[in-house]
C-alpha positions as CSV (number, residue, x, y, z in Angstrom):
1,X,0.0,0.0,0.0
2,X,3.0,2.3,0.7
3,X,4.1,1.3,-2.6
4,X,0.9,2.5,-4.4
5,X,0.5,5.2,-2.5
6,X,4.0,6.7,-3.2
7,X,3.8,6.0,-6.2
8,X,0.2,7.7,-7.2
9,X,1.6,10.8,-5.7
10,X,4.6,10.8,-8.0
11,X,2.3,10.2,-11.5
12,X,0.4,12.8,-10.6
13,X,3.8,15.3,-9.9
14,X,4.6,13.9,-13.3
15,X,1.1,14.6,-14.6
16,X,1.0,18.0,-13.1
17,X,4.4,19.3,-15.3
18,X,3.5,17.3,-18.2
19,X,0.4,19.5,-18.2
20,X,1.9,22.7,-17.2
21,X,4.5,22.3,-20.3
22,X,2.3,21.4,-22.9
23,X,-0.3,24.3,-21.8
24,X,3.5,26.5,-22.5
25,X,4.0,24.8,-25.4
26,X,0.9,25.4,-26.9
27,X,1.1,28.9,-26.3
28,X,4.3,29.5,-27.9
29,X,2.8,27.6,-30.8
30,X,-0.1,30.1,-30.8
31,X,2.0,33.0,-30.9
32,X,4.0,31.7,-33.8
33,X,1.0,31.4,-35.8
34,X,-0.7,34.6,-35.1
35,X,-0.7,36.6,-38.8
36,X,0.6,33.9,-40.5
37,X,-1.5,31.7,-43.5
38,X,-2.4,28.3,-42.9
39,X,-1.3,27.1,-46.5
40,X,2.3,28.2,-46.0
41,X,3.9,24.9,-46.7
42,X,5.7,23.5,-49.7
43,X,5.3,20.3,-52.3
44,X,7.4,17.3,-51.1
45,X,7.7,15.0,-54.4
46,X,9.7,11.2,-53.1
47,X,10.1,8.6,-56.3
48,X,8.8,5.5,-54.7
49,X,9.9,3.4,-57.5
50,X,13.4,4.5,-57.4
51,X,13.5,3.7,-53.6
52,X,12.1,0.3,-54.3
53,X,14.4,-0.7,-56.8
54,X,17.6,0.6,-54.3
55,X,16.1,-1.2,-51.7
56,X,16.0,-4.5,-53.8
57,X,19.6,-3.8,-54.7
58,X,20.6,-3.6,-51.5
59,X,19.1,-6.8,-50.8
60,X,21.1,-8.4,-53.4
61,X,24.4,-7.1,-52.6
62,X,23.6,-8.8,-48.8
63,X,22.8,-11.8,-50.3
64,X,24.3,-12.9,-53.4
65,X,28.4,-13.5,-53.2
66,X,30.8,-11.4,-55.0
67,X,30.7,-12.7,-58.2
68,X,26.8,-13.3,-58.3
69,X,26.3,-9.4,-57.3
70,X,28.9,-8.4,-60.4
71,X,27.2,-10.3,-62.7
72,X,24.1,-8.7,-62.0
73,X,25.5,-5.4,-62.3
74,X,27.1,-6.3,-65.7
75,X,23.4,-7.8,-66.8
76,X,21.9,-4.5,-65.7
77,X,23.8,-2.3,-67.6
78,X,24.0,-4.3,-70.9
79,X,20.1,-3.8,-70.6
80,X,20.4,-0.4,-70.2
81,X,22.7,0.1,-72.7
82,X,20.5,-1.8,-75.2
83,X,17.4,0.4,-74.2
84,X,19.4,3.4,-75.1
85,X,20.7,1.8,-78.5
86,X,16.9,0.9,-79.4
87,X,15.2,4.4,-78.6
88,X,18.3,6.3,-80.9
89,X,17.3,4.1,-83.7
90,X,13.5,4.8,-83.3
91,X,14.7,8.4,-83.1
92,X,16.9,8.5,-86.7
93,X,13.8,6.1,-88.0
94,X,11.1,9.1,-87.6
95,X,9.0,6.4,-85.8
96,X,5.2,7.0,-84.6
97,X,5.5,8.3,-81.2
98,X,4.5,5.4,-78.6
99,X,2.5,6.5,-75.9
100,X,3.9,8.4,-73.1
101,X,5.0,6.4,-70.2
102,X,2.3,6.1,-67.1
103,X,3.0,7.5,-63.9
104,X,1.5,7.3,-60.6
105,X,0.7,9.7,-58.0
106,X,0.7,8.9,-54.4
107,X,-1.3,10.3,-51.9
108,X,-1.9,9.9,-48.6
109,X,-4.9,11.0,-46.0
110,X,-5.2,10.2,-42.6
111,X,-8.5,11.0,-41.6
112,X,-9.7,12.6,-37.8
113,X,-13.2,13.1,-36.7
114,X,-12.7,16.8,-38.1
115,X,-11.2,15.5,-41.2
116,X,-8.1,17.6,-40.8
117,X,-6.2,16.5,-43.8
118,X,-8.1,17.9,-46.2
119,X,-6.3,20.9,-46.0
120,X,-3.0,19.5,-47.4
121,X,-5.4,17.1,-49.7
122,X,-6.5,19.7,-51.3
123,X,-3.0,21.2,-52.1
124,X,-1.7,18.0,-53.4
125,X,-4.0,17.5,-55.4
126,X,-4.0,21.1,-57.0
127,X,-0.6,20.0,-57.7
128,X,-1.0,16.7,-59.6
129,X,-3.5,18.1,-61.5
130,X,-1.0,20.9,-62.8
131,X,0.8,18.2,-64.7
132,X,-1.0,15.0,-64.6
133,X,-1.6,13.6,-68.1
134,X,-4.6,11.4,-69.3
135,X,-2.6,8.1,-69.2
136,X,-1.2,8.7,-65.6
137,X,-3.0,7.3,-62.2
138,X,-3.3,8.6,-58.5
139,X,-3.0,6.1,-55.9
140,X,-5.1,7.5,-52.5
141,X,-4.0,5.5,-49.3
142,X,-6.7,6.1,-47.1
143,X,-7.1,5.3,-43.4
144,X,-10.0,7.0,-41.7
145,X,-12.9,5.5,-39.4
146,X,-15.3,9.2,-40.8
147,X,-16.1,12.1,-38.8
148,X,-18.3,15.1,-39.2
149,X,-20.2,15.5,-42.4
150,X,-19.3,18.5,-44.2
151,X,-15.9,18.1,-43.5
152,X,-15.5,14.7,-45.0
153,X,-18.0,15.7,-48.0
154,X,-15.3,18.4,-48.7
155,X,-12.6,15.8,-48.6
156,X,-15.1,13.8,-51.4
157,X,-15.6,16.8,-53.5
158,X,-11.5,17.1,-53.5
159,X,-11.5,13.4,-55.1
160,X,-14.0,14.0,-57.2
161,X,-11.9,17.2,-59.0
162,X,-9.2,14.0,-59.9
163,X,-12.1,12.0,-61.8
164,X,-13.6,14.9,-63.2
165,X,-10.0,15.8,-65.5
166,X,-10.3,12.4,-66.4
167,X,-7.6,10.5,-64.2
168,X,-8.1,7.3,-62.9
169,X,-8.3,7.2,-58.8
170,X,-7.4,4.3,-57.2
171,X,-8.0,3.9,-52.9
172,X,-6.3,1.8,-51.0
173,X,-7.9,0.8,-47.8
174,X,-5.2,-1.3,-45.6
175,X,-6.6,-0.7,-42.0
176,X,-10.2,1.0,-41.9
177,X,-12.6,3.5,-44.2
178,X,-16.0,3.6,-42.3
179,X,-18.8,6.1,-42.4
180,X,-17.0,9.3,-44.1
181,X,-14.0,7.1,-45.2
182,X,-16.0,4.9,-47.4
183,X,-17.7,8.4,-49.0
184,X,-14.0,9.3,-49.6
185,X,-13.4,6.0,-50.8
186,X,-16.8,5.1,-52.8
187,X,-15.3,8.2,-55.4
188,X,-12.1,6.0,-56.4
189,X,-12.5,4.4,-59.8
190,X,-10.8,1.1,-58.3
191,X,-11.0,0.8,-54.6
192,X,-8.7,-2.4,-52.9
193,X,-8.5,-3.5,-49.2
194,X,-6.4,-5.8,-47.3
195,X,-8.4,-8.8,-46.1
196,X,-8.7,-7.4,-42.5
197,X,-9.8,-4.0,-43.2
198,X,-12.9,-1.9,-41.9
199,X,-14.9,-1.1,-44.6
200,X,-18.4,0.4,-44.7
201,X,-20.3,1.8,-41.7
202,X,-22.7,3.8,-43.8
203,X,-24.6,5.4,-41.8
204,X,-25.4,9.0,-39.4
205,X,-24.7,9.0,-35.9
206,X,-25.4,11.7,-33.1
207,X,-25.0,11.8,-29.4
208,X,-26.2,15.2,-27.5
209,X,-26.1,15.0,-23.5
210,X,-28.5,16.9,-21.5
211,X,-27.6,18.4,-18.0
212,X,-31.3,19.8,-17.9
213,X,-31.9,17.7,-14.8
214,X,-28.5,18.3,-12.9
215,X,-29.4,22.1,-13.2
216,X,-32.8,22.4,-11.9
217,X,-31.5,20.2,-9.4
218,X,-29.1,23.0,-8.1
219,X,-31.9,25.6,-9.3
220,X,-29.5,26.8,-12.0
221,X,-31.9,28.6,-14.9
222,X,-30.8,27.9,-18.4
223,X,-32.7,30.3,-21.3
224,X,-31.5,30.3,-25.1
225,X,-33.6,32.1,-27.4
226,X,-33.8,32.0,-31.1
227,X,-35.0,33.1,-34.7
228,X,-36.4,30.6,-36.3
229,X,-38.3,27.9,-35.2
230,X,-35.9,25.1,-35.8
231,X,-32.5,27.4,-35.4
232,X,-31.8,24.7,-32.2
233,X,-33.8,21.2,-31.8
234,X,-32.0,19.1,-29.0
235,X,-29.8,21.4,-26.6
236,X,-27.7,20.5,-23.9
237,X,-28.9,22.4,-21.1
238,X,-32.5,23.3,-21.6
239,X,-35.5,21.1,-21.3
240,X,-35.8,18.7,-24.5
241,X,-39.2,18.4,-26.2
242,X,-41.0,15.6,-28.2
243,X,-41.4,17.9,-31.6
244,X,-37.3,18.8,-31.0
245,X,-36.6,15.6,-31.4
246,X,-38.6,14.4,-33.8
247,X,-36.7,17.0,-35.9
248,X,-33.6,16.3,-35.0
249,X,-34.2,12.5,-36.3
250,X,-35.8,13.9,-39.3
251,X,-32.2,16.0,-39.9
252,X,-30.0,12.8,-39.2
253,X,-32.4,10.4,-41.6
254,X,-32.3,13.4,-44.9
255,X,-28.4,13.3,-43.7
256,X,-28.7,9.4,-44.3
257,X,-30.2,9.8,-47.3
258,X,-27.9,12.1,-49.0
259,X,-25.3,9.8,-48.2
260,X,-26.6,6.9,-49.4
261,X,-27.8,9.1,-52.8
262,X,-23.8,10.1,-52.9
263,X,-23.1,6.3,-52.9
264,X,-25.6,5.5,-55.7
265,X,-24.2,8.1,-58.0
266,X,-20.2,6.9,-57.8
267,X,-20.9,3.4,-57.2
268,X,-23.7,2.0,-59.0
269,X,-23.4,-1.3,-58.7
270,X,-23.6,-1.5,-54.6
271,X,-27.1,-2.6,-53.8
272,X,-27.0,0.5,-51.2
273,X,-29.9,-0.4,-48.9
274,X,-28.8,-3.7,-48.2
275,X,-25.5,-2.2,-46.6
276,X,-26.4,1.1,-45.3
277,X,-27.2,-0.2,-41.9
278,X,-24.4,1.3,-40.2
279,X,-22.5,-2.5,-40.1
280,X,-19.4,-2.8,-40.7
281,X,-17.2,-5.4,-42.8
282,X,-13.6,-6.8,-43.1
283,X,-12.3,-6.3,-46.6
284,X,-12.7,-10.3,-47.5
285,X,-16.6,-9.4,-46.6
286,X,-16.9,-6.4,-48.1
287,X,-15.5,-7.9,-51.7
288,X,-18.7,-9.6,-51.9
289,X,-21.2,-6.9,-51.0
290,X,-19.4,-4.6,-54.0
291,X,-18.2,-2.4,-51.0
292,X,-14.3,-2.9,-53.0
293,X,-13.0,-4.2,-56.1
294,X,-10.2,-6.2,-55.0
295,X,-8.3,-7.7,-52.2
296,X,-5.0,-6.3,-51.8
297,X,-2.7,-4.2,-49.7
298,X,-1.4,-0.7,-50.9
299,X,2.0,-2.1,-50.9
300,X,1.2,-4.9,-53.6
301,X,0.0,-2.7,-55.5
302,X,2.8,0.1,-55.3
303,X,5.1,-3.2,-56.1
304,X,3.6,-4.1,-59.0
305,X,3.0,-0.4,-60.5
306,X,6.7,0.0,-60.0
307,X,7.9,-2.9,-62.1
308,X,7.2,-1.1,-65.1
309,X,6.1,2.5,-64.3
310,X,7.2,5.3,-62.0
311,X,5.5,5.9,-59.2
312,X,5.4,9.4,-56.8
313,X,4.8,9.8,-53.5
314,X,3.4,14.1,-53.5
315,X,2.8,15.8,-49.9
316,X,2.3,19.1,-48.8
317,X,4.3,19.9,-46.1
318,X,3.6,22.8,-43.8
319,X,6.3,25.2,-42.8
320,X,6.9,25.7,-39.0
321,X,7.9,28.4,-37.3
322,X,10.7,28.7,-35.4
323,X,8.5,29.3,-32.0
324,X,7.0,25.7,-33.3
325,X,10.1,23.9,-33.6
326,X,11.9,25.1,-30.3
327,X,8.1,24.3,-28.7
328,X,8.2,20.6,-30.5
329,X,12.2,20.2,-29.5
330,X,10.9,21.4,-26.0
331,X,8.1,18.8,-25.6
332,X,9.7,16.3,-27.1
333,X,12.6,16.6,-24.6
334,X,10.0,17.1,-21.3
335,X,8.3,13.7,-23.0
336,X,12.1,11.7,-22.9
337,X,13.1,13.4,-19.1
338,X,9.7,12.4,-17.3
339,X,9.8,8.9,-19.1
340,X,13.4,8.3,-17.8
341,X,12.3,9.5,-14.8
342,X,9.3,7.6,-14.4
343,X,11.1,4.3,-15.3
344,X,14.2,4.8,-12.8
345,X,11.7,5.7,-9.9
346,X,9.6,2.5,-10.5
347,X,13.0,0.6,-10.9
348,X,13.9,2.0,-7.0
349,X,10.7,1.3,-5.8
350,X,10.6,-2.5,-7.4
351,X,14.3,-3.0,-5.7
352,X,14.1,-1.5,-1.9
């Protein structure tokens, strides 16, 4: 009991300044950003197929002897070399141009309740479409379990500009894409998932507690007056009626039913009522419902794509401020100290 109660008091020290620095942290934080744009941030391009191939190399050279790994080498550049030879002589020959090479552009969007991301989305995707061409594909990796509804009908609309110049849009789904991650994903001409996934979820939830009872309780009055007579339905505080929420059900089921209507329209052959329940499935489930095309992870595919095409990883990067980075350096160093020091005080206790 001495033990515990020791060492309660000392988490709670800890707690206390790991609460104290992050309230400083975020303050310094705020100051840096007063005045300053939200988009200032930069494209970060990474060739995913070069890194692929180096990594394979590097593979090789581990395993393969001496003579094995110079023989490869030799066999690489010969190829090259004949490559080189062959597209001079379709040069001097006045040849029809073959089609341009495909390329693949990466994205990636990790989806909160607020659907966050959508912000950078948005920029990288302005920036593929500045020099994507007809034959070339984008790759959205996707992880999400949805969030509020106009956010993640923004994030839609974003995938949607994609499709609309004409580019294919693959999703790939390797952990979840429920309730405003399947309306991301439902846009993608191809959508694959690996066999554990969580895919679907299609449905409208709300949750609204009501103190009206703890208030009267204390004799605490609680007025809110409006324009309009559905400008509030359900409220927190006041007293909650039978036509409010009646209403407010009404709201969530034409909410529903957009949904479901946004599903129809980019996926037509998902018979629609028979999974918008709200359920969920694992990707080797949802291949049968017509939920996804395909069972596969986002690295298979990147794999294959990269055996004969480029692929591109694009991501907009925000610029931090120097306030940011000495408040990240600062709470990442508070983090390492009280960690240390919360290990080598249990270590003492353990051992007395």
């Amino acid at each position: 009991m001495e033990f515990l109660s020791d060492y309660g008091l000392f988490l709670a020290k800890a707690i206390t300044i790991v609460v104290a620095v992050v309230v400083i942290i975020g303050a310094i934080a705020s100051a840096g950003q007063k005045g300053k744009p939200v988009t200032d941030g930069q494209i970060k391009v990474t060739h995913l197929s070069e890194g692929l191939k180096e990594t394979a190399d590097h593979l090789r050279q581990e395993l393969l002897s001496k003579d094995e790994y110079k023989a490869y080498i030799k066999a690489q550049k010969q190829e090259e070399k004949e490559k080189l030879k062959k597209d001079k002589k379709k040069d001097k020959s006045k040849e029809a141009e073959e089609a341009p090479d495909k390329r693949l552009f990466v994205l990636n969007f990790e989806g909160d309740t607020q659907a966050s991301a959508v912000d950078n989305l948005r920029e990288e995707i302005t920036a593929v479409l500045s020099i994507a061409e007809p034959q070339d594909e984008v790759l959205l990796r996707l992880e999400s379990p949805g969030g509020m509804v106009h956010t993640y009908g923004l994030a839609s609309s974003q995938l949607q500009r994609i499709k609309n110049k004409g580019i294919k849009l693959n999703i790939a789904v390797d952990e979840v894409a429920a309730s405003g991650g399947y309306m991301m994903a439902c846009v993608g001409d191809h959508i694959m998932a690996a066999p554990f996934a969580i895919i679907g979820s299609i449905g409208v939830l709300a949750q609204v507690p009501n103190f009206h009872r703890l208030l009267k309780e204390h004799n605490v009055d609680f007025e809110m007056h409006t324009a309009g007579e559905y400008k509030r339905t359900l409220t927190m505080f006041g007293e909650n009626t039978d036509k409010a929420r009646s209403k407010f059900l009404e709201e969530l089921e034409d909410t529903h039913k957009l949904f479901k209507q946004f599903i129809i329209d980019n996926r037509s052959q998902l018979d629609v009522e028979k999974v918008a329940t709200g359920e969920h499935w694992y990707g080797s489930q949802a291949i049968d419902l017509d939920l996804i095309d395909e069972i596969k992870t986002s690295d298979d595919f990147l794999v294959e794509w990269s055996a004969n095409f480029d692929a591109f990883e694009v991501e907009f990067e925000i610029k931090k401020s120097i306030s940011e980075r000495l408040a990240f350096s600062i709470k990442a160093g508070v983090e390492s100290a009280i960690t240390s020091l919360l290990q080598k005080d249990t270590l003492q206790r353990l051992f007395k």
